[in-house]
N, C-alpha and C positions, 0 to 999 in steps of 0.2 A: 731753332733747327728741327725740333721734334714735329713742330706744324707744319713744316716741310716736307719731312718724311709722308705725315699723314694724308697730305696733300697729292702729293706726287703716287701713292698707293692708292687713292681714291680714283685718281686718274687715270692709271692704267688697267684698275678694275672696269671704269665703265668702258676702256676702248676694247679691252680683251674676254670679257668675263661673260660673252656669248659664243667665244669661239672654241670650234669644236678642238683644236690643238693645243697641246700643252705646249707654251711657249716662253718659257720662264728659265731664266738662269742667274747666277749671283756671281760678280765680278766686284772686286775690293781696289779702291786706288787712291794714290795720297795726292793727288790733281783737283782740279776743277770738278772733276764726273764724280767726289766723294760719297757722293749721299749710295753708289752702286756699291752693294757689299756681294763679297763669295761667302757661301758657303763652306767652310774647311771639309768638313765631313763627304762635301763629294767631291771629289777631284777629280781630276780631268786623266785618267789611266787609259788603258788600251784597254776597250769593248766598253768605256764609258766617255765617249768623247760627248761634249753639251750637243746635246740635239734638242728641239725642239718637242722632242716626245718625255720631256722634264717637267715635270708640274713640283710646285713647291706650294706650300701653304703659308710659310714665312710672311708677318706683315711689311717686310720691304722688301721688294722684286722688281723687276724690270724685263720686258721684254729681251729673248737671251741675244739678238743682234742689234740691239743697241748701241755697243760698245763693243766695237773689231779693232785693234791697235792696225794694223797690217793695212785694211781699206780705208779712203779716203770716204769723205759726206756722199759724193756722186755714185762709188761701184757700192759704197752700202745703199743704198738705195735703191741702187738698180739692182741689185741681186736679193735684195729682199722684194723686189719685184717677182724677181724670176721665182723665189720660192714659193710664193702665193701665189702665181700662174698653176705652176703645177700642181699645187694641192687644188687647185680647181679642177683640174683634170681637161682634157682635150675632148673634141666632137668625133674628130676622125682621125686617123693617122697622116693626112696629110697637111693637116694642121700643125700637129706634130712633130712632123718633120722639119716647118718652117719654122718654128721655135726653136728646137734644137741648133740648125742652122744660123740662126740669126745669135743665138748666145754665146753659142762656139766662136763664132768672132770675134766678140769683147773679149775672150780668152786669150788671144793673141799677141804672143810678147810676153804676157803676165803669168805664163802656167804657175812658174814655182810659187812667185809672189801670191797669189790665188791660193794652194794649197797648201799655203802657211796657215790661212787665218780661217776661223771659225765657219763664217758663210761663205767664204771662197770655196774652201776645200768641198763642203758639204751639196753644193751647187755643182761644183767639178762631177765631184760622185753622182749625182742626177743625169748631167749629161750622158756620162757612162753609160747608166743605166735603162738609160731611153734609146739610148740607141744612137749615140752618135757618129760620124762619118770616120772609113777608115781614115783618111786626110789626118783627122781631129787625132786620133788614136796617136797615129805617125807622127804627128806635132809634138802631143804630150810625153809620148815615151823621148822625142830628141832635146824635148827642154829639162825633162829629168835625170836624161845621161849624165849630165854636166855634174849633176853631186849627187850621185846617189847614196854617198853616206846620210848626208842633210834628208834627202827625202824617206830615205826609209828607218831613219831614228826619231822621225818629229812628231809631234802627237795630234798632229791634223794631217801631215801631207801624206805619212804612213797606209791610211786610208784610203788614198784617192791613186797610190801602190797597187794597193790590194785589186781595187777596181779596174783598175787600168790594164792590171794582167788578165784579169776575167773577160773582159769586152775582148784583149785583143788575141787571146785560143776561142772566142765565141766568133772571132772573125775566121781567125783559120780553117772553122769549122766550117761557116759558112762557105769560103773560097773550095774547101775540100770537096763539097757538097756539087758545087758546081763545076767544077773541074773532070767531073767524074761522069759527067753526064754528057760533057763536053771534047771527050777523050777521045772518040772516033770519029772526030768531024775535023780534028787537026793536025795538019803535017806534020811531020816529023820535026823539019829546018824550019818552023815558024819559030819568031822569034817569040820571045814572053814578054803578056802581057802588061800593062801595068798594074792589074790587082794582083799578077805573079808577083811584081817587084814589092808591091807593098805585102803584103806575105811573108813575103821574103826579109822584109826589113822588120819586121814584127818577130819573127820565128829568132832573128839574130839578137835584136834588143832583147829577150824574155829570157836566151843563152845567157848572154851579157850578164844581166841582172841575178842571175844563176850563179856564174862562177864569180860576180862580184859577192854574194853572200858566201860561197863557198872559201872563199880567202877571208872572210871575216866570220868565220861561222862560230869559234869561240864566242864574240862577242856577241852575236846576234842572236844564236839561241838563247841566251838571256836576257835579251835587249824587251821592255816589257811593249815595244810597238815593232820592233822586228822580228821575233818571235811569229808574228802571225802573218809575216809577208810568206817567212819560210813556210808556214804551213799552205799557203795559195796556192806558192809556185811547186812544191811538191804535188798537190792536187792537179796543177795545169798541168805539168810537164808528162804526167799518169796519164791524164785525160780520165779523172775518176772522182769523183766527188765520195770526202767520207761521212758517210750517212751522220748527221746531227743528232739521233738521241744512241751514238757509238761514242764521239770527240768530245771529248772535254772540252771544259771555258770556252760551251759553246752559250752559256745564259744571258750574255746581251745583244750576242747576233739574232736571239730567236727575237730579244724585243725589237731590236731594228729590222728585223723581217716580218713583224708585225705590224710595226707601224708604220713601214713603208707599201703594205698591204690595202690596210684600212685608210687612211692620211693621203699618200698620194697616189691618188688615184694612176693607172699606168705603169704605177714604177713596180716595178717586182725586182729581190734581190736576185741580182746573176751569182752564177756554181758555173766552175767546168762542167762542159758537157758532155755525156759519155759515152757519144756513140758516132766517132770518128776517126780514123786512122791517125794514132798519131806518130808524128813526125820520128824519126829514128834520131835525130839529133836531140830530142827531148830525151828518148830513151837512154841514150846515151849520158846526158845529165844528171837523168836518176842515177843511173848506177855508179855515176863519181858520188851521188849524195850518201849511198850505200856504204861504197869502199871509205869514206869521210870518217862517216861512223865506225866503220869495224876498224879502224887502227887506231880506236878513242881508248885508253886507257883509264880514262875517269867517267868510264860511263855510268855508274853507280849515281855518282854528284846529277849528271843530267837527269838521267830517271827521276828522284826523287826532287827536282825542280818543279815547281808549277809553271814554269815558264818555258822551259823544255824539253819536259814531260810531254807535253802534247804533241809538240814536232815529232819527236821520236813515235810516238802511236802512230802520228800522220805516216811517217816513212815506213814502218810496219804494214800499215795496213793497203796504202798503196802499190809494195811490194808484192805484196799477196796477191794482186791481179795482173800488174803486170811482168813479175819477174820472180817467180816462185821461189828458183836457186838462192838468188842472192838473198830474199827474205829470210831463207830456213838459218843460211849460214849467218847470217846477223843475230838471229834469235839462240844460234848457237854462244854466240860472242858474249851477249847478254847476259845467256847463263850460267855461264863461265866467271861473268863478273860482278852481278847484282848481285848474287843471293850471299855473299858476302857478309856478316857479322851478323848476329843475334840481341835480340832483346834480353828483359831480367827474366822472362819465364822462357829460353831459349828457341823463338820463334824468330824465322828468318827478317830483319829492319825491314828487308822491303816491304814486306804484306802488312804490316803495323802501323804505315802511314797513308793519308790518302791520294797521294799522288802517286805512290809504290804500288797501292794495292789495284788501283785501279788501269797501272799499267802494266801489272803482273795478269791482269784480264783480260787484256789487250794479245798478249803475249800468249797467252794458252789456246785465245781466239787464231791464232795466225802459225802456230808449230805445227807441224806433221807428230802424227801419233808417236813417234819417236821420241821427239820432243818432250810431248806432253807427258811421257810415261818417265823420263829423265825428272824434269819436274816433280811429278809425285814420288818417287822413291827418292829423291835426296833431299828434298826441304819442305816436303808436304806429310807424308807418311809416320805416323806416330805422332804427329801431332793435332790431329783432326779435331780432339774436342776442343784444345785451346782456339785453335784456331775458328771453329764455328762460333764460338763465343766471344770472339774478338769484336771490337766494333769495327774494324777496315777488314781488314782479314776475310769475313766470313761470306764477304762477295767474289773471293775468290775461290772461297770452293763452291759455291755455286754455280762462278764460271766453269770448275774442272767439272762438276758431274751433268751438264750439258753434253759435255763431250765421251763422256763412259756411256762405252754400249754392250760394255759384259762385264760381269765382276772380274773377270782375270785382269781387265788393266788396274783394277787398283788394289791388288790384293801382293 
């Protein structure tokens, strides 16, 4: 069995061991396919799903779409086609375009089955990303209606969630774009088009999927792959994207926006975009996500979550641009309720941890000087030196003296 192994690792060194992609993944099975081992040590979490941009040094490995339980010999094959089209990159955009087109059709019938599995989902998100038809968009989002618990707990389809809402406010955008230019040239009584209707059916699915999180939102902000749907569709519904070196558990999107950069060629990671009217029915979303929060009585527990810690930054900080009030009065709420119990050298829990401290930074980022000055006198003041000496702690006085522009505020 060991000349097996040595065999089979000789062998995919000479087929792979000139190519520029890391293409390596470890899957463990008590079947036929034994000789495939996982790697325990990395596991398949949210912002680490097996990509291709995996290299391992282990002397037994395997190609990481070798073994898809979800796809049959035929769509593995054909979409590990599709992945190596792409990483070759296209001549012109019209090329492009027929690609997109032509793979979006094998999609058909099979969305959810697709972003179950490993290269399904990860091909889906390509799509996306290139740029596929609203048609395709309107498909995807009506084959994910049907379960969207299944789709935004699962550790591949969660992802192709996330993309799916970005393409389809990158549509809105577009249709806004041109509706607007198009605004004096039509009647009153004309009826709406069909990229009105698809729009329109886009703007209600991303509602949907809203107040479908918002009835589960207990669960989800802790949920370790819906957790970051919630931060999309907060993003989307804003029309604001939060700057990446502000948001936390942002260090494997940066590696997948790297090597979606470098690797395949074309593809660049999509963000809402932020510079279009958006929708009042979005607006009106946020501000159910707002009111959600301010009648949370354990907001303490989420703050100091790594998993819903971030959401909450997210909902802060998009606040902040588009709905100043509600923001202040949240952050009111907050501090009302985090700053809640003490450590053994009597320094407020929250700033002593890293998830606390970093969204007590957050927090001083987004108060009105009211705020900020509430802050310093009840759980900052008199304790200055412990607190610069803290290892989490002492990045949040460096947040507050950002914001000092006379010694009277902190005196």
């Amino acid at each position: 069995m060991a000349r097996y192994f040595n065999q089979k690792k000789k062998h995919v060194k000479q087929n792979y061991n000139n190519d520029n992609v890391d293409r390596w993944n470890y899957s463990k099975s008590g079947t036929k396919n034994s000789h495939i081992f996982r790697n325990e040590n990395y596991p398949n979490r949210i912002g680490h799903r097996p990509s291709p941009n995996v290299h391992h040094t282990s002397d037994k490995f395997i190609p990481i779409y070798a073994s898809d339980e979800r796809l049959d010999d035929e769509s593995l094959r054909y979409f590990t086609r599709v992945f190596e089209r792409v990483k070759s990159g296209f001549d012109n955009e019209e090329e492009k375009e027929i690609f997109v087109e032509n793979v979006s059709e094998q999609t058909e019938g099979k969305e959810v089955m697709l972003s179950r599995s490993k290269l399904g989902s990860f091909c889906m998100e390509l799509l996306l990303k290139l740029g596929c038809s609203e048609e395709v968009i309107v498909r995807f989002m009506e084959a994910f209606g049907s379960d969207l618990r299944l789709v935004c707990t699962h550790h591949f389809a969660s992802h192709v969630v996330q993309s799916l809402v970005t393409a389809g406010v990158q549509h809105i955008q577009k249709f806004h774009h041109e509706s607007e230019e198009s605004t004096n040239k039509r009647d009153d009584d004309e009826e709406p088009t069909a990229e009105e209707d698809k729009s329109g059916t886009i703007i209600n699915w991303i509602i949907k999927l809203c107040k479908f999180c918002l009835n589960n939102m207990d669960e989800f902000i802790t949920d370790i792959y819906a957790c970051y749907i919630l931060r999309t569709l907060l993003e989307a519904v804003a029309g604001y994207r939060v700057p990446e070196n502000i948001a936390r558990c942002e260090k494997q999107s940066k590696k997948k926006k790297k090597y979606l950069q470098h690797t395949l060629k074309g593809v660049t990671p999509n963000s809402p975009p932020l510079n279009y009217t958006v929708p009042q029915k979005f607006l009106d979303i946020l501000k159910l996500f707002a009111e959600n929060v301010t009648k949370r009585e354990d907001l303490q527990e989420w703050i100091q979550s790594k998993k819903a810690s971030p959401v909450l930054q997210t909902l802060l900080l998009v606040l902040q641009k588009r709905h100043m009030k509600m923001c202040q009065k949240l952050v009111k709420v907050i501090i009302k309720q985090a700053f809640h119990g003490a450590d053994d050298e009597g320094l407020p829990a929250l700033l002593t941890s890293d998830s606390g401290s970093h969204f007590a930074e957050i927090l001083l980022m987004v108060a009105c000087e009211k705020y900020q000055k509430r802050l310093w006198n009840k759980y900052l003041k008199g304790h200055l030196v412990q607190l610069t000496r803290h290892f989490f702690a002492n990045f949040v006085v460096q947040k507050l003296l950002e914001f000092v522009k006379s010694k009277e505020q902190v005196v």
